[in-house]
TORKOLSE-877266 format. One line per 5 residues: number of its first residue (from 1); for each residue x, y, z of C-alpha. Coordinates in steps of 0.1 Angstrom, whole numbers, plus 5000, padded with zeros to 4 digits. Example, Ala and Ser with C-alpha at 12.3 -4.5 7.8 and 13.67 -1.06 7.14 Angstrom:
BEGIN
1> 5123,4955,5078 | 5137,4989,5071
# end
This chain:
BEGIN
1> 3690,3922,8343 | 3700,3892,8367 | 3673,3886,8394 | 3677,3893,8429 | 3674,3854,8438
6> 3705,3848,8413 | 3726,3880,8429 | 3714,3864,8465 | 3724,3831,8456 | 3759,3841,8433
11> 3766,3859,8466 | 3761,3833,8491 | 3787,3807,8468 | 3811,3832,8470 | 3814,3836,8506
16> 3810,3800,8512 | 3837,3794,8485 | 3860,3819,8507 | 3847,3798,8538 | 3856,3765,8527
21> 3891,3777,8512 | 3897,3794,8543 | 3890,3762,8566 | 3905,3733,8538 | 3935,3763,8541
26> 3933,3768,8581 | 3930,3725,8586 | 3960,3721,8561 | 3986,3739,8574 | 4006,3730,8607
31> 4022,3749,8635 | 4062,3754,8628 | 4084,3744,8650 | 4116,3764,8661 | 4136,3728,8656
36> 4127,3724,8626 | 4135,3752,8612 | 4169,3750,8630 | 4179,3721,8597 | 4201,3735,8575
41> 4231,3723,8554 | 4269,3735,8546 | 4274,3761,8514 | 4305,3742,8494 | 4325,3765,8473
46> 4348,3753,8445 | 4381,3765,8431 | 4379,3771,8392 | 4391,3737,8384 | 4363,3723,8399
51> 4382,3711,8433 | 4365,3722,8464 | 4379,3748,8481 | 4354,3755,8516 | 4323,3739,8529
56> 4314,3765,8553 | 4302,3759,8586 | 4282,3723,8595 | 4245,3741,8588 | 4229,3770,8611
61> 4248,3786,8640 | 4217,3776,8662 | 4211,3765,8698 | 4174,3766,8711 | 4169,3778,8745
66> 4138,3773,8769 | 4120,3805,8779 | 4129,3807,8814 | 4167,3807,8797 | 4163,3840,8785
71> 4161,3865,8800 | 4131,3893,8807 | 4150,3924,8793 | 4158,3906,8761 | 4119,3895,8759
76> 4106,3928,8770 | 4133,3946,8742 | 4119,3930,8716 | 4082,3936,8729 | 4088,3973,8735
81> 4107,3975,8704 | 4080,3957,8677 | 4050,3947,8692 | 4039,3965,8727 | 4004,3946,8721
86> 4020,3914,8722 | 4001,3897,8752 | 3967,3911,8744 | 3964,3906,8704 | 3956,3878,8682
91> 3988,3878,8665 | 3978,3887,8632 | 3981,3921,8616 | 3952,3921,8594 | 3956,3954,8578
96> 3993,3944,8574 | 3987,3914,8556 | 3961,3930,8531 | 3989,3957,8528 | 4012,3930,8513
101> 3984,3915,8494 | 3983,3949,8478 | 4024,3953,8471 | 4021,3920,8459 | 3993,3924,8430
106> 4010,3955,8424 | 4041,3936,8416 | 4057,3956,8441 | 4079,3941,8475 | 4057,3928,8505
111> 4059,3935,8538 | 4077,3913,8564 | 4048,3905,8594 | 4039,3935,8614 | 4034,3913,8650
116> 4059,3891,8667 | 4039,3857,8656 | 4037,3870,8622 | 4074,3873,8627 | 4082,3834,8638
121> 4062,3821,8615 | 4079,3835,8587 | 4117,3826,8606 | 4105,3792,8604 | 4096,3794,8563
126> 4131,3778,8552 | 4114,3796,8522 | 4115,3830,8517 | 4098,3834,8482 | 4072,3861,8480
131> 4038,3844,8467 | 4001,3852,8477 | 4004,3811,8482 | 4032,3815,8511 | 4012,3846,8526
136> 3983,3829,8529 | 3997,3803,8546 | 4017,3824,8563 | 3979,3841,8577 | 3970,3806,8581
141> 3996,3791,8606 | 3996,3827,8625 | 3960,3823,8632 | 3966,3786,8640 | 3996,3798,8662
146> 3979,3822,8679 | 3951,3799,8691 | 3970,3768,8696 | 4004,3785,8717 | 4007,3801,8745
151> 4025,3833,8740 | 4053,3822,8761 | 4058,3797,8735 | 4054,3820,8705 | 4079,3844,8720
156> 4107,3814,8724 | 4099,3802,8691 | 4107,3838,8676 | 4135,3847,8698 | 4151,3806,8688
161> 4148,3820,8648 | 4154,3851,8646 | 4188,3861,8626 | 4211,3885,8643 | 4238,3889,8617
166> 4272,3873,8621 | 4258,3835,8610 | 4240,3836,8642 | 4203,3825,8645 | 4184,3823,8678
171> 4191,3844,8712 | 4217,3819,8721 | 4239,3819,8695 | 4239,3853,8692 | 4246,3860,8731
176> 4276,3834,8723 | 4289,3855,8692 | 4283,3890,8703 | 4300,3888,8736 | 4310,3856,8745
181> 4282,3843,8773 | 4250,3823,8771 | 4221,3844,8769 | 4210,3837,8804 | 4237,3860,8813
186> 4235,3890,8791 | 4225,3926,8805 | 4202,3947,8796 | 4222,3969,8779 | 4230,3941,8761
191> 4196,3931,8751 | 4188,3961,8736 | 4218,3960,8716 | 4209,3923,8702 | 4173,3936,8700
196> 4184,3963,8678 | 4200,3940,8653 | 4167,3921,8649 | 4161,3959,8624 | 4185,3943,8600
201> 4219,3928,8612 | 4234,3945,8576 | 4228,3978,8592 | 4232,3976,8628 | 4259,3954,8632
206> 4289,3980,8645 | 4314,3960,8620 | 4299,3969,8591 | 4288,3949,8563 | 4298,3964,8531
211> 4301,3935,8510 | 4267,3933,8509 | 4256,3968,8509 | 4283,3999,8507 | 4256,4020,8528
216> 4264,3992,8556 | 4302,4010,8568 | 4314,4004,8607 | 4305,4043,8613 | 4267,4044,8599
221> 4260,4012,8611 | 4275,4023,8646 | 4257,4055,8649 | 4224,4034,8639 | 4231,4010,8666
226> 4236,4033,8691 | 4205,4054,8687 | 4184,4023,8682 | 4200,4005,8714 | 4191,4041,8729
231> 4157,4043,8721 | 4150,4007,8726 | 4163,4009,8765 | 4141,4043,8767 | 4107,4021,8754
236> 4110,3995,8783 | 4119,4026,8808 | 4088,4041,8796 | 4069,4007,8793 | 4080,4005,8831
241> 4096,3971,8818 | 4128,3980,8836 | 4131,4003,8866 | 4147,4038,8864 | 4177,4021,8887
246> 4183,4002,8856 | 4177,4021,8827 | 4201,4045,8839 | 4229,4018,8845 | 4220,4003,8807
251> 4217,4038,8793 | 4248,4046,8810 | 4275,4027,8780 | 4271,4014,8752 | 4276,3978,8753
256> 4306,3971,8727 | 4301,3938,8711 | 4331,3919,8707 | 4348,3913,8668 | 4345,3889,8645
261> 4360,3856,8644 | 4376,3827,8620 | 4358,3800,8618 | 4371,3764,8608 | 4384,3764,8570
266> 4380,3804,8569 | 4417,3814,8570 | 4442,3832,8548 | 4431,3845,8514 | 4399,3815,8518
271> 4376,3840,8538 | 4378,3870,8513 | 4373,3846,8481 | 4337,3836,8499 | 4328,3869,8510
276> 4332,3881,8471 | 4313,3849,8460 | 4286,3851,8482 | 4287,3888,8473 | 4281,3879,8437
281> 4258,3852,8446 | 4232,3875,8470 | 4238,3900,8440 | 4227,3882,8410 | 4200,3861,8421
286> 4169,3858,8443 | 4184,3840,8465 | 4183,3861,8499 | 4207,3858,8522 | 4186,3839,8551
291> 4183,3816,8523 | 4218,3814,8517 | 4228,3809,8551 | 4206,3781,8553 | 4231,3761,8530
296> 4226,3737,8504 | 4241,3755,8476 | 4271,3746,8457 | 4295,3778,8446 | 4316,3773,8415
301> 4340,3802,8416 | 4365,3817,8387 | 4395,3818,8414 | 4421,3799,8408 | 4441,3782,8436
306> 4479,3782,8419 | 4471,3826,8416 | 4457,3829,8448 | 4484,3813,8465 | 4508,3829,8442
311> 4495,3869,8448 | 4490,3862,8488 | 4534,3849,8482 | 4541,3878,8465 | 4526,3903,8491
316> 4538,3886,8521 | 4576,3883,8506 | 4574,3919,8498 | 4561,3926,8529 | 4587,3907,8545
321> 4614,3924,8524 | 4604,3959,8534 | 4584,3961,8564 | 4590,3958,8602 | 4563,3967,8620
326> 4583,3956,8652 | 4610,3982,8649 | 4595,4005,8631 | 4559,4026,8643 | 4557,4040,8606
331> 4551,4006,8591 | 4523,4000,8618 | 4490,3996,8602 | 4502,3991,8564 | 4475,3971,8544
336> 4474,3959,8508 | 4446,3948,8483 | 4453,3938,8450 | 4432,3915,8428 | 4441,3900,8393
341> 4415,3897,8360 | 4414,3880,8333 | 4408,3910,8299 | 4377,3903,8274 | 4360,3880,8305
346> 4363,3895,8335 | 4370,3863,8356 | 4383,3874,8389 | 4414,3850,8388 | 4428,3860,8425
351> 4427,3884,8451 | 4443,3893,8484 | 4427,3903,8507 | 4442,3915,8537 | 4458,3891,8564
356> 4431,3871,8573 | 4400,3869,8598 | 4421,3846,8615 | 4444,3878,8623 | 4417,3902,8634
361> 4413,3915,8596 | 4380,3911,8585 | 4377,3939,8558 | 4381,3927,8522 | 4410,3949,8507
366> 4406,3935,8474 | 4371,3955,8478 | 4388,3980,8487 | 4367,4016,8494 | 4380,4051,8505
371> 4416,4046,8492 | 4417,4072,8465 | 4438,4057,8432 | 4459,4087,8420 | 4477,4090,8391
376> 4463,4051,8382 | 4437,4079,8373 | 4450,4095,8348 | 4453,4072,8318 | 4414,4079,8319
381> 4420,4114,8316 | 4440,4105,8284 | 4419,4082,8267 | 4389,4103,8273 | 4410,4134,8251
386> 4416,4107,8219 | 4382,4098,8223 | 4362,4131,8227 | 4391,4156,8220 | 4391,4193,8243
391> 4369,4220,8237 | 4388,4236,8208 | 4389,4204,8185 | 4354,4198,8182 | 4352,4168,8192
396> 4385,4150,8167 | 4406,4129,8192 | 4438,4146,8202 | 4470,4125,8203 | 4493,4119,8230
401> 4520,4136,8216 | 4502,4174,8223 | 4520,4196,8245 | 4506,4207,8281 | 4528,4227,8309
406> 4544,4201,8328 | 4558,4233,8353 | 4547,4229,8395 | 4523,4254,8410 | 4502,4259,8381
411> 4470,4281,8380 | 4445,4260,8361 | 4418,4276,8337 | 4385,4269,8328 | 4370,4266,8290
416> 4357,4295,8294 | 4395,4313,8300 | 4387,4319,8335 | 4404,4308,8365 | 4393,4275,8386
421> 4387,4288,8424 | 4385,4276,8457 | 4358,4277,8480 | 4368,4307,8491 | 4369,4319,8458
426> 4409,4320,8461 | 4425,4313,8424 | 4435,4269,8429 | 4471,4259,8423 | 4478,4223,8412
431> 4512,4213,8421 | 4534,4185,8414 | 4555,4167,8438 | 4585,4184,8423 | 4592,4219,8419
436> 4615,4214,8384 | 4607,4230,8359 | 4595,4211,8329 | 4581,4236,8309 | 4558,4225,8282
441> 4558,4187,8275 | 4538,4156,8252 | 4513,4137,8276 | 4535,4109,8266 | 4560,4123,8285
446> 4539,4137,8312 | 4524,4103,8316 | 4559,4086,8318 | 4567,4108,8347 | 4538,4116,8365
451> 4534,4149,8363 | 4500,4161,8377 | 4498,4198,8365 | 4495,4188,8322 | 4466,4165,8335
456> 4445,4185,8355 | 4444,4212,8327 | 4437,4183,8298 | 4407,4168,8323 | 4393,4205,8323
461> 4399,4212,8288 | 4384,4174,8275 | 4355,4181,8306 | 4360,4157,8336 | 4324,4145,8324
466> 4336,4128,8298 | 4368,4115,8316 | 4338,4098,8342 | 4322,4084,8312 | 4354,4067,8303
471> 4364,4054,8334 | 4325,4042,8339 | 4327,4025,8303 | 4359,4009,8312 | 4344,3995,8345
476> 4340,4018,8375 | 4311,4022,8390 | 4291,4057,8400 | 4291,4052,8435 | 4332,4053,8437
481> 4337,4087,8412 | 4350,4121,8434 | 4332,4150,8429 | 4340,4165,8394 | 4364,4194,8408
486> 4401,4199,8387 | 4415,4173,8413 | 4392,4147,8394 | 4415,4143,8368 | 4445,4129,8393
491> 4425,4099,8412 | 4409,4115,8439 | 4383,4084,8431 | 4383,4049,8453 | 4372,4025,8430
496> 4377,3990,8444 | 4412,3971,8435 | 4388,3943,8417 | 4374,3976,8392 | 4410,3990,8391
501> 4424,3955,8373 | 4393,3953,8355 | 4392,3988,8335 | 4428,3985,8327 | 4418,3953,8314
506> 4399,3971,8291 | 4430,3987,8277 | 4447,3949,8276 | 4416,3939,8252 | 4417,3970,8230
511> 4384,3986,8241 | 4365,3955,8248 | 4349,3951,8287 | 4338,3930,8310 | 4323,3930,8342
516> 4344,3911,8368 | 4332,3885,8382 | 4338,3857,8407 | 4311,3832,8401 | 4306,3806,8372
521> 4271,3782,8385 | 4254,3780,8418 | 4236,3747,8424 | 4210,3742,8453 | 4206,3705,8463
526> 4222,3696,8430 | 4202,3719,8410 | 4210,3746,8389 | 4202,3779,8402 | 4193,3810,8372
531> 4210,3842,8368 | 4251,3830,8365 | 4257,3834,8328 | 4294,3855,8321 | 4287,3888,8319
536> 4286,3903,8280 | 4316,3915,8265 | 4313,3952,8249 | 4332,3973,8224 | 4337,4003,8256
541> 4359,4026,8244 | 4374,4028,8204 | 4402,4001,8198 | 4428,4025,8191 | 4421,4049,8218
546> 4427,4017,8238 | 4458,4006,8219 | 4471,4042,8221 | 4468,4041,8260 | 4484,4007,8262
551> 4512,4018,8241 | 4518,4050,8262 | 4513,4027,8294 | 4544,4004,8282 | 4566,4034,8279
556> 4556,4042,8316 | 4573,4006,8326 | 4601,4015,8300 | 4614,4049,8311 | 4591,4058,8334
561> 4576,4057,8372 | 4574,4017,8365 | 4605,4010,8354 | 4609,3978,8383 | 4581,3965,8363
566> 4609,3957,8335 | 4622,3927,8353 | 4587,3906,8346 | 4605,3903,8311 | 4577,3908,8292
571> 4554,3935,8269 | 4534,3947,8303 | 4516,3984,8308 | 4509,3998,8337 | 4512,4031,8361
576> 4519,4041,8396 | 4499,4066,8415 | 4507,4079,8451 | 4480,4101,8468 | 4481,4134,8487
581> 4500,4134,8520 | 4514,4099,8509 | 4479,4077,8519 | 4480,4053,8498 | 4501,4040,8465
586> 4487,4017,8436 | 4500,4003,8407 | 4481,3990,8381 | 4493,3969,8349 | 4482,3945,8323
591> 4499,3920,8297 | 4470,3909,8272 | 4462,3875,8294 | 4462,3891,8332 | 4455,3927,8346
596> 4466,3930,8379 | 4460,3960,8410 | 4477,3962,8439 | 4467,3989,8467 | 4489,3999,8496
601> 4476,4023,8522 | 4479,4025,8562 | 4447,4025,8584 | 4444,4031,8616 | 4419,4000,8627
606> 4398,4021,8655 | 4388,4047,8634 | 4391,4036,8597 | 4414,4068,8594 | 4441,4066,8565
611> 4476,4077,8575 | 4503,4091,8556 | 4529,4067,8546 | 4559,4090,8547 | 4588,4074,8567
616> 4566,4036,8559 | 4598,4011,8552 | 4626,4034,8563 | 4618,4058,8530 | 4610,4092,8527
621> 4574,4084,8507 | 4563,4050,8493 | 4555,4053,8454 | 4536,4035,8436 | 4563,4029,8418
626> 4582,4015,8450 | 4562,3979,8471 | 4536,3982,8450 | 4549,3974,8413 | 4579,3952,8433
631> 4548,3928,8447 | 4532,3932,8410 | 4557,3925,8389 | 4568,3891,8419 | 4529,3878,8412
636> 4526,3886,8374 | 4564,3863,8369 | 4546,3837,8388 | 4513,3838,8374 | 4522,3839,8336
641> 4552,3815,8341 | 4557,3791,8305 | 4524,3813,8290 | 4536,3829,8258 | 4541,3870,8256
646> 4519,3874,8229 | 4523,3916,8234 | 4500,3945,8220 | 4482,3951,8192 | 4498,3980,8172
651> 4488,4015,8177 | 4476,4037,8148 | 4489,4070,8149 | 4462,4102,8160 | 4473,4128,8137
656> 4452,4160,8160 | 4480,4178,8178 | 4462,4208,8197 | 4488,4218,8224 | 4478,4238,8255
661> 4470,4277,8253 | 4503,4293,8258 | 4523,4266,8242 | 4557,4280,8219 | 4547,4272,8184
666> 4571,4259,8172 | 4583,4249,8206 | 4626,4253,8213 | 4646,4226,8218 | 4662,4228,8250
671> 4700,4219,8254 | 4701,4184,8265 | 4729,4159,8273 | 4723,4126,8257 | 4745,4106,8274
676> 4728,4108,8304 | 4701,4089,8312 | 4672,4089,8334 | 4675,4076,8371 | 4660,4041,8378
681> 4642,4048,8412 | 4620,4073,8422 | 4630,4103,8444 | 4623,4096,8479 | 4617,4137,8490
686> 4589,4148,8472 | 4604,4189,8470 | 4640,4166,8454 | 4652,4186,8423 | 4658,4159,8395
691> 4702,4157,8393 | 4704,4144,8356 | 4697,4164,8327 | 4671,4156,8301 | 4677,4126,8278
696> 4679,4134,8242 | 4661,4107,8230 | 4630,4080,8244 | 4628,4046,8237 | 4594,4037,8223
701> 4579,4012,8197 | 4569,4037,8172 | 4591,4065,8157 | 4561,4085,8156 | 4556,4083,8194
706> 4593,4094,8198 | 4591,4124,8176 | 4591,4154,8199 | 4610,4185,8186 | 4645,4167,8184
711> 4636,4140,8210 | 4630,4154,8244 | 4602,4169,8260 | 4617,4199,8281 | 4626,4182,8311
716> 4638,4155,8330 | 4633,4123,8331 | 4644,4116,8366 | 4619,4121,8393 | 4589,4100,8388
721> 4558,4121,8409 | 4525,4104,8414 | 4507,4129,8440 | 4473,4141,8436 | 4460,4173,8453
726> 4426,4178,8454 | 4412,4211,8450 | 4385,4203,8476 | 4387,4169,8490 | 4413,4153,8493
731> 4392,4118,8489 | 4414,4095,8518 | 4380,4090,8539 | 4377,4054,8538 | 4349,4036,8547
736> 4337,3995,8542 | 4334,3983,8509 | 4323,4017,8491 | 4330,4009,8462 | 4326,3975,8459
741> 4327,3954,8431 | 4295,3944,8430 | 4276,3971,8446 | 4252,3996,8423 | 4250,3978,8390
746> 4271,3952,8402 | 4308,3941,8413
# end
């Protein structure tokens, strides 16, 4: 056993050691100032090519005030609101700090500083990395700070740094972008409404910031702001910081903070390209996003400026073509999103966005959240049955050419024989948009037209689980699937346009996926920064399920909903969809070098409410097969202009027919006409009864595919329908960036 001089003496070294490292530590360190920490440097983003494409902003959107330039409220705010011992303690937390200590040993996330001066020391850390070594320091300088400044001084200092969202750091600059007045003017109401962001700008801004987190939408962060502005004005009331005279004027109204504005360069298509780049950047590194905004980083993107240009053409001539907002209330509010992928890579070639920040629109439609996708849905619903097969073929892949009832006003059962119900335990009807009677039909056929009824009963048949597992393989993320009800099956889903082009380039590369993405290197001060490697190609779904989709998808531009799509020239898939009530129509196609998505919908702005579209551009209801497929098949002519058309990879044939219960075996032929054919545009009233009778015959690549009880399915070919009814939500609640591209595991 050790003696009790050696313990004594072993002891003592120890705590001098922790003296001396404490004072070397404590005589090392210097007090921060607020103008230094105001340096900062532009973020430069580059087109694909390597050409630059923004620098945005000239460094930090900073101006530092004096004290007696701001005023008490927004001081006291921030005092009632984070540190009511502010004037009487020392300005160190110590039980905070040993707290973070502990996360960080752990491995686990530390704590930001617990008093105001832990707080403005760490605004003025142009570093944000989370080391013992920068917490230490950290304890250091607060000590330092909190001996050395007056608390005046400290409270300038952390009011000058602070971020408040928006770009804007320091009271002034956030007086300035919030509403428009120098600080020394702002209420305070306002105060506590600034105050409030100080919480996290990403959650209490009223604008929302989905591209950063899809939690972030205008109508959560808005109800946070509001009961934190609330409860902020009620801590200085009860602090006595501001008399009941004027906590009842503050209290009174909510202080709406004016929108968002362009700034220089930020303009046309150029704002949503960075806000999916930074997205991808803040997503797949360590950089956080003080950091970011701090500059000095060099963006290499995957867009390409000849596409971009190209889809943002092809929208606005469409647009143009179609659309008069001046003459005509209906076409009021009418937004589109598409974006444009390249298959087996996932580079995000282009997007379009909306009409620019510089035209009030500051939501990235390309991310687009809360528009449901319809019957783009349903070749999911179709691979996942000759993948996974229903119920009653255990498990063998069924082929497209099995027979489902393609009739309107169906009741749909479950495996089990029963009846799907309502909530109100009512028997559920799925209905086309159509009332004519097909009868029973190949989903070939079904797919070609649109019919929703053959669909809903294959998704509950194959189990809409395993339709989610395709559409997740393919490149949807969880956080955008509908609830698994029988509407499931007919796109009651809002995956983002970016995920849209990027599982139906799945199909294009014959099973093999890629995550999208938008960003190739990032470079900080000319060095590399970690974490941008292309994302991994995967074998998704089987090669011939794919192939089988794809060549059921070209029929669909051949003789079905897409038939515009034909004048691109070219081997090209695709399919329509139109939602319920009409609030929103997509089309989605592929050739094997560039999947495209384009996403119409109306919105009204003040309540991010989706409208119905009937009467939009003079028509009954817009399609998907209508402006949407017009602007697609304008961008894809431009965009693959002198490339080759290389087309599809042949299908092999799925042998497993298992038609629906009920199904004629075999089933009749119907009397047909075959010299009439189908019509080229689809029916503009939803209830239209098809005029032509069925064709006898279908154009297709493989006489397998055609072979269909004397060539025709039972009905007509005429009216293309795209609606899907959902047996319990309808799925048209839209907020910001839910959804997004790169939000849960990603993109």
């Amino acid at each position: 056993m050790p003696s009790w001089k050696l313990v004594s003496g072993l002891c003592l070294f120890f705590l001098g050691s922790i003296v001396a490292a404490v004072g070397v530590g404590y005589a090392m360190v210097g007090i921060p100032s607020e103008n230094t920490a105001a340096k900062s440097q532009n973020n430069v983003y580059y087109w694909s090519n390597g050409d630059q494409m923004v620098a945005t902003g000239t460094g930090a959107n900073r101006q530092n005030v004096t004290i007696d330039q701001i005023p008490k409220a927004m001081q006291w705010s921030v005092i009632s609101a984070e540190n009511k011992s502010f004037y009487t303690d020392s300005g160190v937390d110590p039980m905070g700090i040993a707290r973070a200590l502990a996360n960080m040993a752990r491995g686990g996330q530390t704590q930001g500083g617990s008093t105001i001066t832990q707080q403005f020391v760490k605004n003025t850390y142009l570093s944000q990395e989370q080391t013992v070594t920068r917490k230490f320091k950290e304890m250091f300088i607060s000590i330092k700070v909190g001996t050395q400044l007056s608390k005046q001084q400290v409270l300038q200092g952390y009011l000058n740094t602070s971020y408040y969202g928006r770009g804007a750091y320091g009271i002034q600059a956030a007086a300035q972008t919030y509403y428009g007045v120098d600080a020394v003017k702002l209420t305070p109401s306002q105060c506590a409404f600034l105050a409030a962001l100080l919480k996290g700008p990403t959650y209490y801004d009223p604008i929302g910031a989905t591209n950063i987190d899809p939690a972030a939408d205008a109508k959560s962060n808005t109800a946070r702001s509001k009961a934190r502005w609330s409860w902020i004005l009620e801590q200085m009331h009860n602090d006595k910081r501001i008399t009941d005279a004027e906590y009842q004027t503050a209290i009174k109204k909510y202080p709406e903070p004016q929108g968002l504005k362009a700034t220089k360069g930020m303009t046309g298509q150029i704002s949503y390209l960075v806000d999916t780049a930074k997205k991808y950047v803040l997503a797949h590194s360590n950089i956080s996003q003080t950091e970011f905004d701090q500059g000095g980083y060099q963006i290499y993107t995957t867009f390409q400026k000849d596409k971009v240009n190209e889809l943002s053409a092809a929208v606005k001539k469409v647009q143009k073509e179609r659309l008069d907002p001046k003459k005509r209330d209906l076409d009021k509010y009418v937004q589109f999103g598409a974006a444009s992928v390249v298959p087996k890579d996932g580079a995000i070639v282009a997007l379009y966005g909306g009409d620019g920040y510089e035209n009030g629109h500051f939501t990235n439609n390309a991310d687009t959240s809360g528009v449901p996708v319809g019957s783009t849905w349903k070749p999911f619903v179709l691979a996942a049955a000759m993948q996974y097969g229903t119920y009653k073929t255990d498990g063998v892949g069924i082929s497209p050419l099995s027979k489902y009832n393609g009739d309107d006003h169906l009741k749909v059962r479950n495996q089990d024989g029963s009846y799907v119900l309502n909530k109100d335990n009512s028997i559920f009807y799925q209905n086309n948009e159509s009332n004519y009677p097909w009868g029973y039909i190949t989903l070939r056929k079904a797919m070609e037209q649109s019919i929703n009824t053959p669909f809903v009963q294959l998704g509950m048949d194959v189990g809409n689980s395993k339709v989610r597992d395709v559409a997740k393989a393919s490149g949807i993320l969880d956080n955008s699937f509908a609830t698994l009800n029988a509407s499931f099956a007919i796109g009651t889903s809002t995956p983002s346009a970016i995920r849209m082009a990027d599982a139906y380039a799945t199909f294009a590369a014959s099973g093999k996926q890629a995550d999208p993405y938008s960003v190739t290197s990032v470079k900080h001060d000319g060095q590399a920064v970690s974490g941008f490697t292309e994302p991994a190609v995967k074998q998704a779904i089987p090669e011939n399920v794919a192939n089988n989709v794809t060549n059921t998808l070209e029929n669909v531009i051949q003789n079905g909903t897409a038939k515009s799509a034909k004048a691109l020239g070219r081997d090209a898939a695709g399919k329509t969809g139109t939602t319920d009530s009409n609030k929103s129509a997509w089309f989605v196609g592929y050739t094997q070098q560039l999947s495209t998505s384009i996403a119409m919908f109306r919105e009204n702005p003040k309540d991010a409410e989706l409208l119905s579209m009937n009467g939009t551009a003079g028509v009954a209801s817009i399609h998907g097969g209508d402006i949407p497929t017009s602007i697609w098949t304008e961008y894809m002519e431009a965009a693959l202009k002198g490339k080759s058309d290389p087309g599809f990879p042949d299908a092999t044939k799925i042998d497993k027919v298992s038609n629906e219960d009920g199904a004629p075996t075999p089933t009749p032929t119907p009397v047909v006409t075959p010299s009439e054919t189908p019509s080229e545009t689809p029916s503009e009233t939803p209830s239209e009864t098809p005029s032509s009778t069925p064709s006898a015959t279908e154009t297709c690549r493989f006489s397998w595919q055609c072979n269909d009880n004397g060539g025709t399915d039972g009905g007509a070919t005429s009216t293309p329908t795209d609606t899907a009814t959902a047996t319990e939500t309808s799925g048209s609640d839209r907020g910001n960036q839910n959804g997004g591209i790169f939000g849960g595991s990603t993109g």
